[in-house]
C-alpha positions as CSV (number, residue, x, y, z in Angstrom):
1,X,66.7,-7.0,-52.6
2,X,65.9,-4.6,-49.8
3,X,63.5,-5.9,-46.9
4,X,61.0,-3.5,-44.6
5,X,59.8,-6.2,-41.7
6,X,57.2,-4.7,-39.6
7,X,56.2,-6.1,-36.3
8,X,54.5,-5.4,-33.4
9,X,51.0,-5.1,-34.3
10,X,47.9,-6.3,-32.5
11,X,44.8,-5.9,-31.0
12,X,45.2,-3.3,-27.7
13,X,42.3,-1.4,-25.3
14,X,42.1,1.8,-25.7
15,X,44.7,3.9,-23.6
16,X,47.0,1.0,-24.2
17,X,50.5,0.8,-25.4
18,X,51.9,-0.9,-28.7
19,X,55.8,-1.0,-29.7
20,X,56.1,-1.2,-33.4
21,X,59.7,-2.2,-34.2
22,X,60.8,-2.6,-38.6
23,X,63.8,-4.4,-39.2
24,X,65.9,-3.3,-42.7
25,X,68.0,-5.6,-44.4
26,X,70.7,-5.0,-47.6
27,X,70.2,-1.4,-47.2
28,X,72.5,1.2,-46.0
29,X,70.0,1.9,-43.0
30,X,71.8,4.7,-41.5
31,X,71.7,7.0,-44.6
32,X,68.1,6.6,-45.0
33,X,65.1,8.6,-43.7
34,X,62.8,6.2,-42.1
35,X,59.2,6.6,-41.5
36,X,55.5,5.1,-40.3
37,X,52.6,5.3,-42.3
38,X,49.2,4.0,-41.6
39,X,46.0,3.2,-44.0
40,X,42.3,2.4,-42.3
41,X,40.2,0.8,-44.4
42,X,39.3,3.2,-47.2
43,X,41.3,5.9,-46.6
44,X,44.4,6.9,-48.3
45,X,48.1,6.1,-46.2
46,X,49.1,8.5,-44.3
47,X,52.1,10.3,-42.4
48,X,52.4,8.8,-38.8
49,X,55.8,10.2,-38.2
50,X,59.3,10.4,-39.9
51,X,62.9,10.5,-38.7
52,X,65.7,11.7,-40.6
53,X,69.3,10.4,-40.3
54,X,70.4,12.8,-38.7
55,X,67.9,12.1,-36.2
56,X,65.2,14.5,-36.4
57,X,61.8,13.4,-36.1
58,X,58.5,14.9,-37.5
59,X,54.7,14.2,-36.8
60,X,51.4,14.0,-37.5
61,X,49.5,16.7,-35.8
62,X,46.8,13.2,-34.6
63,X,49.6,11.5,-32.8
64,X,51.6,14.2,-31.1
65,X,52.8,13.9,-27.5
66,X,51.5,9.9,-27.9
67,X,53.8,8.6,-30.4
68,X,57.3,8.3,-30.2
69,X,59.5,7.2,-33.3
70,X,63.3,6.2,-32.9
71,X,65.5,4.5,-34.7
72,X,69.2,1.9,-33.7
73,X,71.5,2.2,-36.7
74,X,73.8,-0.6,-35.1
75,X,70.2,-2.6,-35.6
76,X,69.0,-1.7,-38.5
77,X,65.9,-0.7,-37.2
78,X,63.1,2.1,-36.4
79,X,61.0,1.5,-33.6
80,X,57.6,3.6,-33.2
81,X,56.2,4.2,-29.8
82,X,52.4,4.0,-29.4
83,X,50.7,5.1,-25.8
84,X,47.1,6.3,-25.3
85,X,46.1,4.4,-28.3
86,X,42.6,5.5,-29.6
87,X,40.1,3.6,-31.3
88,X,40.9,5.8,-34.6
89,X,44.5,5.1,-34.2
90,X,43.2,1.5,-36.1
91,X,44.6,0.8,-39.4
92,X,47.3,-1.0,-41.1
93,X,50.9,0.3,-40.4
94,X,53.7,0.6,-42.6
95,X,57.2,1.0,-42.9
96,X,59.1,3.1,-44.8
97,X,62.6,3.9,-46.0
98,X,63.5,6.9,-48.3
99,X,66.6,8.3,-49.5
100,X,65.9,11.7,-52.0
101,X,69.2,12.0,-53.5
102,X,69.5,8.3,-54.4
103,X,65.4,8.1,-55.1
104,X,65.2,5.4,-53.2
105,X,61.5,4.3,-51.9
106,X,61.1,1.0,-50.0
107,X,58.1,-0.1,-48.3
108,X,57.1,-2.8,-45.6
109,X,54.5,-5.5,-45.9
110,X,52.6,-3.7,-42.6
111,X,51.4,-4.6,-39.4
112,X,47.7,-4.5,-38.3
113,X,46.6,-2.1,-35.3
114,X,43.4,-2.6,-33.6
115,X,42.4,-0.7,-31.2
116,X,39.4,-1.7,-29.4
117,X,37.2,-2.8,-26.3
């Protein structure tokens, strides 16, 4: 069974940094497109930012020049940079793996960002 473990999460001023890291396990993690999402309370999930396995990386128009995402094949994991963290930058954030041809979808369990004086 595929696992998405987020971590990384917290509560963080505003202007502050946060390092979201999501470990993958029994999944061929460098074939996959792997991507953050984020959902505030009442508000659909959204696109935070994506990277492809090829390494190209795509994002939200909100978190440009802020948010950085990366990924470590040899690690298994996807890592997304947070600086200059704003108060709407709150919600819960999640993990995600996709691979089109195979229509494969996986999802983490999420991490909680607060952002906040």
């Amino acid at each position: 069974q595929v696992q998405l473990v987020e971590s990384g999460g917290g509560l963080v001023q505003p202007g502050g940094s946060l390092r979201l890291s999501c470990v993958a396990s029994r999944i061929g993690f460098s074939i996959y497109a792997m991507g953050w999402y984020r959902q505030a309370p009442g508000s659909q999930r959204d696109l935070v930012a994506t990277i492809t396995s090829a390494g190209t990386t795509n994002y939200a128009d909100s978190v440009k020049g802020r948010f950085t995402i990366s990924r470590d094949n040899a690690k298994n994991t996807v890592y997304l940079q947070m600086n200059s963290l704003k108060p709407e930058d709150t919600a819960v954030y999640y993990c995600n793996a996709q691979h089109f041809l195979m229509g494969h979808d996986y999802w983490g369990q999420g991490t909680q960002v607060t952002v906040s004086s």
